[in-house]
C-alpha positions in Angstrom: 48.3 13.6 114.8 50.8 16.4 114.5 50.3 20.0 113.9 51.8 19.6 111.0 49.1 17.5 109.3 46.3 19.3 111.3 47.0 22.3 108.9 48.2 20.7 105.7 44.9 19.1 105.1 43.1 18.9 101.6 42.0 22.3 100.4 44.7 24.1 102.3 46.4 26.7 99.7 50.3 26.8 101.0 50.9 29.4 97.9 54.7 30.4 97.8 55.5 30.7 94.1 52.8 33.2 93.0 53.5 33.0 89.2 56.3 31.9 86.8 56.4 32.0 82.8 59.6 31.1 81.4 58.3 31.6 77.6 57.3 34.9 77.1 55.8 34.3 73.9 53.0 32.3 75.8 51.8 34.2 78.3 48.6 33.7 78.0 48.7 29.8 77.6 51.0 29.9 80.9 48.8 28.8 83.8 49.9 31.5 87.5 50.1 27.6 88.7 50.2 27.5 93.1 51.0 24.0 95.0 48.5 22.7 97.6 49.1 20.2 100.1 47.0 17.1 100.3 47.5 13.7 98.7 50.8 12.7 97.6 53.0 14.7 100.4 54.2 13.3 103.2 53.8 15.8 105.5 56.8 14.1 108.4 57.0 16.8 110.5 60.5 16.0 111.5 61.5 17.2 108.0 60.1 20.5 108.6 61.6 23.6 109.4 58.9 26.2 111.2 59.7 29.7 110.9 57.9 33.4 111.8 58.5 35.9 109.8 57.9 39.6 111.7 57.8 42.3 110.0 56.6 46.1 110.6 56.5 48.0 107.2 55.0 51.2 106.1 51.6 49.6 105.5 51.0 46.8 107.3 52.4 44.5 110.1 52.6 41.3 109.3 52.9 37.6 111.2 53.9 35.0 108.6 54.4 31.6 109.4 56.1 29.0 106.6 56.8 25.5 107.2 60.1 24.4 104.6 60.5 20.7 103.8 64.1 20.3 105.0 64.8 17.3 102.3 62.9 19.4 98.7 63.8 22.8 99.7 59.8 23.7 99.5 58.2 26.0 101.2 54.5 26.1 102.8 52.3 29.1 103.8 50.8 27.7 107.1 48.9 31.3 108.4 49.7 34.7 107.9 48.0 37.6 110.2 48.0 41.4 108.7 47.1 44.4 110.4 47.4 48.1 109.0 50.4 49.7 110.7 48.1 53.0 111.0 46.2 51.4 114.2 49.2 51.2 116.1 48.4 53.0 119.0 49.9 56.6 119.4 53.4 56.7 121.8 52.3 58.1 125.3 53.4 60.8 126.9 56.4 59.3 128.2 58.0 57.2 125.5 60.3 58.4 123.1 59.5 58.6 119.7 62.3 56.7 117.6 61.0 57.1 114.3 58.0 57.2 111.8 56.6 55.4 109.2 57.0 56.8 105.7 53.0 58.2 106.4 53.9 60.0 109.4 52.5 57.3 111.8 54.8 57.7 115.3 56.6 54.9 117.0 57.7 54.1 120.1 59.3 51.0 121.5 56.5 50.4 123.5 53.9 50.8 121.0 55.8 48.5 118.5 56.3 46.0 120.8 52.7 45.8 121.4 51.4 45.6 118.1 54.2 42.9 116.9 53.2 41.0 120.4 49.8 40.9 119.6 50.1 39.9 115.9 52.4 36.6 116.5 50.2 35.9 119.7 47.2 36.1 116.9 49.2 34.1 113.7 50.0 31.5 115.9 47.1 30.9 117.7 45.0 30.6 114.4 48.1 28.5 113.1 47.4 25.5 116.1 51.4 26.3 116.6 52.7 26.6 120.2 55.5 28.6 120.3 57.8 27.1 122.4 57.5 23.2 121.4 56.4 24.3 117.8 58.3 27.3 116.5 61.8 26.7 115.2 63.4 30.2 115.1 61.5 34.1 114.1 63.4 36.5 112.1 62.3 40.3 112.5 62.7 43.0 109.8 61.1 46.3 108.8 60.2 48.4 106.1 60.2 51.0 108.2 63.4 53.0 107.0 61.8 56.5 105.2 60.9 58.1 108.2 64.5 58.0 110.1 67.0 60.2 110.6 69.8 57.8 110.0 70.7 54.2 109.1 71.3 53.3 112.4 68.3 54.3 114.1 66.7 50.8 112.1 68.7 48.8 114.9 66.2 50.8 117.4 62.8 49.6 115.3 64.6 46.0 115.4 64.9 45.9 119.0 61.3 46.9 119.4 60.7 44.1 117.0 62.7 41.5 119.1 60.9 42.6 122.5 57.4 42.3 120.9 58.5 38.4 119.8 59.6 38.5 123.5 56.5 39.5 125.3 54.6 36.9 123.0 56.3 34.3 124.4 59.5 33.6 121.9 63.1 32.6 123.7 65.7 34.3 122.7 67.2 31.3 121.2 65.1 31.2 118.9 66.1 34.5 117.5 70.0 34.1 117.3 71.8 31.6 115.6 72.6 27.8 117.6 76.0 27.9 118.7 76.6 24.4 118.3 74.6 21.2 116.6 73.8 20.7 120.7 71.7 23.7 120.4 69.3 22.0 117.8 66.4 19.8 119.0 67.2 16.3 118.0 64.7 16.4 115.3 66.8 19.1 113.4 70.1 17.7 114.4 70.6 15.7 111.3 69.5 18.6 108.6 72.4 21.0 110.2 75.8 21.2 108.6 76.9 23.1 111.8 79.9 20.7 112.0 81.0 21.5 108.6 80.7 25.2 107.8 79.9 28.3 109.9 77.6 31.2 109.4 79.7 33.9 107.9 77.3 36.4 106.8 76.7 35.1 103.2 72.8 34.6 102.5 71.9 32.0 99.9 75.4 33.1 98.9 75.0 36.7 98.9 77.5 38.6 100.6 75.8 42.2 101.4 78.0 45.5 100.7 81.1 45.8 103.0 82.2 48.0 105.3 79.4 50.1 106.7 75.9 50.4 106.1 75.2 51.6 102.9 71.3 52.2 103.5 69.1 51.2 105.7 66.4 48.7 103.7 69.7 47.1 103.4 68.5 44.0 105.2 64.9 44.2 103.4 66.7 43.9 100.3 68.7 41.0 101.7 65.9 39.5 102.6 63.1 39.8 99.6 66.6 38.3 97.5 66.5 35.3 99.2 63.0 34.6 99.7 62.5 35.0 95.8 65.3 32.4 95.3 63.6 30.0 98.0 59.8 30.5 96.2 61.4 29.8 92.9 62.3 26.0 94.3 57.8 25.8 93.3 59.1 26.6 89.8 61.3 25.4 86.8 63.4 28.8 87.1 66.6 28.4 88.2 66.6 31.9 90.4 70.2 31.8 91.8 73.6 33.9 90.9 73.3 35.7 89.1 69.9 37.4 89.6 67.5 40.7 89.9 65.3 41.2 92.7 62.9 44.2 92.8 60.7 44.0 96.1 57.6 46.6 95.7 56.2 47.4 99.4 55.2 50.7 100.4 59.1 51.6 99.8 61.4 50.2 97.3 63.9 47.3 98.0 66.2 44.9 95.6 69.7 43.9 94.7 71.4 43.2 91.4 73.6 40.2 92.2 76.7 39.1 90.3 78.2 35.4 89.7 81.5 35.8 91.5 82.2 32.6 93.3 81.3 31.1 96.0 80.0 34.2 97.3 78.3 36.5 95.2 78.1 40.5 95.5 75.5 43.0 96.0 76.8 45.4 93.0 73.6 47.2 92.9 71.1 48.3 95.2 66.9 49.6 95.2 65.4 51.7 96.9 62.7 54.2 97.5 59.2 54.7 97.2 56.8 52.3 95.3 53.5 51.3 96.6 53.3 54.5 98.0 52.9 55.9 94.7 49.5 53.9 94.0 48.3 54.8 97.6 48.9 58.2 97.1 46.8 57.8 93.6 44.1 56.3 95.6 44.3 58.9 98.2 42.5 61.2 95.7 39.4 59.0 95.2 36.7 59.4 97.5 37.0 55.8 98.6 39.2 55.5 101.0 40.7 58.0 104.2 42.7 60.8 102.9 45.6 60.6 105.5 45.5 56.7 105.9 44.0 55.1 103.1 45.9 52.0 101.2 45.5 50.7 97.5 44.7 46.9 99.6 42.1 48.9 100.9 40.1 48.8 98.0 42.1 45.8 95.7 39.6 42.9 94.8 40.3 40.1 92.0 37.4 42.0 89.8 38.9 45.6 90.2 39.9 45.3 86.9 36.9 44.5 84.7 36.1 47.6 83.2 39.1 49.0 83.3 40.2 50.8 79.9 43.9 49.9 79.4 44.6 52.1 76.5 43.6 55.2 78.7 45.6 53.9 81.5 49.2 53.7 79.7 48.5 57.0 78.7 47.7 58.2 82.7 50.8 56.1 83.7 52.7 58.1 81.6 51.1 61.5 83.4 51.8 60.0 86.5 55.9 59.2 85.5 56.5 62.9 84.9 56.9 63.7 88.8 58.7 60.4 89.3 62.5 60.3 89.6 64.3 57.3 88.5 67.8 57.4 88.4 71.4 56.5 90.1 71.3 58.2 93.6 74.1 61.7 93.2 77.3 61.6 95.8 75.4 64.7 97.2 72.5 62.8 98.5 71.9 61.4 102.5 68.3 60.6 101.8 66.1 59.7 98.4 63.2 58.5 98.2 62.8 59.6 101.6 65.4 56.4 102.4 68.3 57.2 104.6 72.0 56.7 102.5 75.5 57.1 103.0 76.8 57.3 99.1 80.2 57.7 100.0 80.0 54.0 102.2 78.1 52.8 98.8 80.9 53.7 96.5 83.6 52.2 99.0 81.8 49.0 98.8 81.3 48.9 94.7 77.6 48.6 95.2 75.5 51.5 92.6 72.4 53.0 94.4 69.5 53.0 92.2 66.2 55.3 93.6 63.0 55.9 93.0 61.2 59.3 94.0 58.2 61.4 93.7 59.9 65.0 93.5 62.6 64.9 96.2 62.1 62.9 98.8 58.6 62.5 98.6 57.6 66.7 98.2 55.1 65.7 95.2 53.7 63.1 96.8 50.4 65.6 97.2 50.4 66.1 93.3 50.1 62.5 92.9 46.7 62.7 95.2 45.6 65.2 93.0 46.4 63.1 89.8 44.5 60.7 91.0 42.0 62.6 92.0 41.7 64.1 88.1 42.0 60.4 87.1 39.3 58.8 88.8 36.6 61.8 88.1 37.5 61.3 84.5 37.4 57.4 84.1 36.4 56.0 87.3 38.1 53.0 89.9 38.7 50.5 87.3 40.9 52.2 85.2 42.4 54.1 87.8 43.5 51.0 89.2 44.6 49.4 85.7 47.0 52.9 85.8 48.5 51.8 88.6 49.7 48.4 86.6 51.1 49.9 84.2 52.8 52.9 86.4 54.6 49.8 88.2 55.3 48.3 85.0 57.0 51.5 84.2 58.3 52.0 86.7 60.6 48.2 86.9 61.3 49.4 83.0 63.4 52.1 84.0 64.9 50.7 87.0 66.5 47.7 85.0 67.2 51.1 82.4 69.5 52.8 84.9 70.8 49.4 85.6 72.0 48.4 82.7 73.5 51.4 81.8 75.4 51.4 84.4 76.2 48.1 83.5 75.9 46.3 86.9 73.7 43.6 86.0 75.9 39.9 84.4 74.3 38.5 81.0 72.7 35.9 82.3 70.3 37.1 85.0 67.3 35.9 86.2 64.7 38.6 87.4 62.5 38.2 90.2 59.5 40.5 91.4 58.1 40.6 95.1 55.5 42.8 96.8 51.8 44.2 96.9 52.5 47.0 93.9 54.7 44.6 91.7 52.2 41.3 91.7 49.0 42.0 92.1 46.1 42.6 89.0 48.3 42.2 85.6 51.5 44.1 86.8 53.5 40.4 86.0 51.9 40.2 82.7 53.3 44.4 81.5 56.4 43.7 83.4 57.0 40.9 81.2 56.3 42.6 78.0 59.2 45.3 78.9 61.6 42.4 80.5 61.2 39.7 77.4 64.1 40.8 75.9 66.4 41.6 78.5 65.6 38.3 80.8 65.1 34.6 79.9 63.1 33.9 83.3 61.3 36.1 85.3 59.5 34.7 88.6 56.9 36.3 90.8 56.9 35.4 94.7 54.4 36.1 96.8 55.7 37.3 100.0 59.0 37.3 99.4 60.2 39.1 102.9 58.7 36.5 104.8 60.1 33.3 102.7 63.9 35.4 103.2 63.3 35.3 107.3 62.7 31.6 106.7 65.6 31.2 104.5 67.4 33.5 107.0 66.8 31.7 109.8 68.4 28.6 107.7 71.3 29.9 106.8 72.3 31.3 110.1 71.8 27.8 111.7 73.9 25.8 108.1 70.8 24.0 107.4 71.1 23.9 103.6 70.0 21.0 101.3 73.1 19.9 99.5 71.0 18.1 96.8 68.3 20.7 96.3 70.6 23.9 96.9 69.4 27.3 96.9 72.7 28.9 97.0 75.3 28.8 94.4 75.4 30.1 90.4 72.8 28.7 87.7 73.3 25.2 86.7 76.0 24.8 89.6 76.0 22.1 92.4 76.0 22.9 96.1 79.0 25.3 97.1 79.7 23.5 100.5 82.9 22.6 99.2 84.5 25.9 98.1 82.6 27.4 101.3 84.7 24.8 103.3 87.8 25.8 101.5 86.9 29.3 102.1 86.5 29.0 105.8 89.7 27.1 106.8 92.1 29.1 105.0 
C-alpha cells in the first residue's frame, strides 16, 4: 500500500477550499463546504504531485505538505506542522544578524536554518513521507520582509530557508526547476509539458512587475495569488484573470491582476501590516505575553459566542482611526514597516497600495492600549468579534483605494487568504462590503502553501490542459498562445 493511501484514509480532512459563496444573497443558506478523501477517489499515486511548502513568517513557521491530483487539478492537505517563530532560538555570539521579524525577534542564518530543519524533519515524519523517494520538489518563502533594511536582504532569509531544507535531508533538485523531461522520475514524465513550453517566469499566468524589485513580499504576494487560484479548483468560482487577492498574515500581501493575454500583469500591489493589528489588540488583554503573544494564541471556534457585534463595529471603527490606508507617496522606502522602491513601482505600472498603524508601525503601542480599554469594558468575546469587523474594514478600504485608482478590470474575482482575513465571521462582513463590487468571492485556507505547490508546477510545465488554472475566465488552456509566445 502506498503512502499515498496510508494518509488519504476515511475521516482524513484534506481542506484546501475553506469557504466559497457565489450568491451573496444567501449566505446564510451557503454551506463553508470542505472535500474529504475516502470513497469514490482513486487515490493512484502516480497521478500525484507532492510538494513542501516552507515558510518563515512573522508569526509562525510553517511545514505544509499538499498532495495535487495531476489529472483534476485538486489539491489535498496531507500534514501541516506550525511552530511560533518567537522560539527560534537567539543568534549566538558569532552569527550575523540578517534581519528581524516584524516583532523584533533576531535572525541568523544559523538559527533559521535550524528551526526550518527541524520543522520539515517534524511534517514529514508525521506525514509517513520520506523525503528523498517521496517528496517531489519544496518551495521556500517568507513573510519575513518588515524588519529589513532593504529588498534585497529577503534573498539572505531565502538562503537560510534553502539550507534548513538542506540539513533536513532535501536535494537540491528538488528545489530548482528540471532542466529537461530526463530530470523527472518516470512517474511524472508524462504530466510535464517540458518539451513543449519553457518556464519563463509567468505563474498561473501572472507575470510579476518588471524590472527591479518593487518590494519585497513581492514573492508572497505571487504566491498567496496562485494558491487562491489553485484552492478555487474545490469550488464553482472561476478564480483566474482577472482577479483580487488580499493575503492577511501578520503583514499584508496581494495583487490586483488584469486580463491582458496570455500573460497577465501585476497592476497593483498589497502590503503592510494586518494580523499584526489584532495581535497588538490582544497584546492588551491579560491573556496572553505582552512582547510575544498572538491572536492564534487564544482563537477557538467558540470565541465568538457572546460576543456583542453591535459594540464591536463601533470599536472597529475606534481602532481604524490610527490605521493608514492609502496609495504608498513617491517619498516612501518603507510603509507598513515593508521595504519599497516607488520609483521601480511606477517604472513597472504596478500602484502600491499600504496599510499602516501610524507610520511604519509607531502606534502600534496605542493599539495595545485600545485593546486594553476594549477588553476591560466588554470582555474577550467582543474584543475578538472587533477584530472581524476591523479586518472587514480594513479589505473595504483597500478595494476603496483600488478602485479609485482604477487598477482593478470589471470583471474580477476576489479572493481572501490568511489567519486575520478567514477565521471567526471575517468572510461573512467581507462579503457584505464586497457584494456589489464582486460576483464571486472565495476564501482559501492556506493560500502560501497551495502557491509553493502551484509554484513548484509551473516551474517544472506540469499544467493540466483540460483543468487549467492559468488563463482568463471562461478561457481554455493558454498553451497555444504561450507556444507562440515563446518561439517568436
Amino acid at each position: 500500500m502506498s503512502f499515498l493511501s496510508k494518509i488519504f484514509g476515511l475521516g482524513s480532512k484534506p481542506v484546501i477550499a475553506k469557504s466559497q459563496v457565489k450568491k451573496f444573497e444567501s449566505l446564510k443558506a451557503s454551506a463553508f463546504t470542505s472535500k474529504t478523501a475516502g470513497s469514490g477517489y482513486n487515490m493512484k499515486s502516480d497521478e500525484y504531485y507532492i510538494a513542501g511548502s516552507v515558510e518563515l513568517g512573522n508569526t509562525t513557521t510553517k511545514c505544509i505538505i499538499t498532495a495535487t491530483n495531476l489529472v483534476t487539478s485538486e489539491s489535498y492537505l496531507i500534514k501541516k506542522t506550525v511552530h511560533m517563530t518567537r522560539d527560534i532560538r537567539p543568534p549566538k555570539p558569532n552569527e550575523e544578524v540578517f534581519g528581524k521579524t516584524v516583532w523584533g525577534i533576531e535572525l541568523s542564518k544559523e538559527s533559521v536554518a535550524e528551526m526550518v530543519r527541524d520543522t520539515v524533519i517534524e511534517a514529514t515524519k508525521k506525514a509517513h513521507i520520506n523525503i528523498e523517494e517521496d517528496l517531489d520538489f519544496v518551495v521556500r518563502s517568507t513573510g519575513v520582509t518588515a524588519g529589513f533594511a532593504t529588498p534585497e536582504e529577503s534573498g539572505k532569509l531565502i538562503i537560510a530557508l534553502a539550507n534548513g531544507c538542506l540539513d533536513a535531508g532535501v536535494t537540491p533538485r528538488k528545489m530548482a526547476p528540471a532542466m529537461s523531461i530526463d530530470n523527472f522520475p518516470d512517474r511524472l514524465k508524462d504530466f510535464s509539458l517540458l518539451d513543449k513550453v519553457m518556464f519563463d517566469g509567468a505563474v498561473v499566468s501572472v507575470l510579476p512587475p518588471q524590472g527591479e524589485e518593487v518590494v519585497s513580499n513581492e514573492m508572497e504576494g505571487e504566491l498567496v495569488t496562485a494558491g487562491i487560484k489553485l484552492g478555487a479548483k474545490w469550488t464553482d468560482v472561476d478564480y483566474r484573470n482577472p482577479c483580487v487577492s488580499i493575503d492577511f498574515g501578520s503583514t499584508l500581501a496581494g495583487r490586483v491582476v488584469n486580463n491582458d493575454e496570455p500573460y497577465a500583469h501585476t497592476v497593483g500591489n498589497f502590503l503592510g501590516l494586518a494580523g499584526v493589528i489584532a495581535d497588538s489588540l490582544v497584546r492588551g488583554t491579560d491573556k496572553v505575553d505582552k512582547n510575544g503573544g498572538a491572536a492564534i494564541d487564544l482563537y477557538s471556534k467558540d470565541i465568538l459566542k457572546k460576543a456583542d457585534w453591535k459594540q464591536a463595529k463601533t470599536n472597529a471603527e475606534k481602532v481604524h482611526k490610527v490605521i493608514d490606508i492609502r496609495k504608498v507617496p513617491m517619498d516612501r522606502d518603507r510603509f507598513g514597516t515593508v521595504p519599497l522602491k516607488p520609483e521601480a513601482a511606477l517604472k513597472a505600472g504596478t500602484c502600491l497600495i499600504g496599510c499602516d498603524v501610524g507610520e511604519n508601525g509607531d502606534r502600534i503601542p496605542d493599539l495595545i492600549s485600545i485593546g486594553e480599554e476594549l477588553y476591560k469594558n466588554h470582555g474577550l468575546s467582543t474584543l475578538f468579534a472587533t477584530m472581524d469587523h476591523v479586518s472587514a474594514m480594513i479589505v473595504n478600504r483597500l478595494l476603496n483605494v483600488a478602485f479609485d485608482e482604477n487598477i482593478i478590470t470589471p470583471g474580477s474575482a476576489l479572493g481572501i487568504t490568511g489567519r486575520a482575513g478567514i477565521t471567526g465571521k471575517k468572510p461573512e462582513l467581507i462579503l457584505e462590503y464586497t457584494k456589489d463590487r464582486f460576483e464571486d468571492c472565495v476564501f482559501v485556507s492556506d493560500g502560501l502553501a497551495l502557491g509553493s505547490a502551484i509554484m513548484a508546477r509551473c516551474m517544472n510545465s506540469m499544467g493540466t490542459v483540460a483543468v487549467p488554472i492559468g488563463g482568463k475566465q471562461g478561457g481554455p488552456c493558454i498553451l497555444k498562445d504561450r507556444r507562440k509566445l515563446q518561439q517568436k
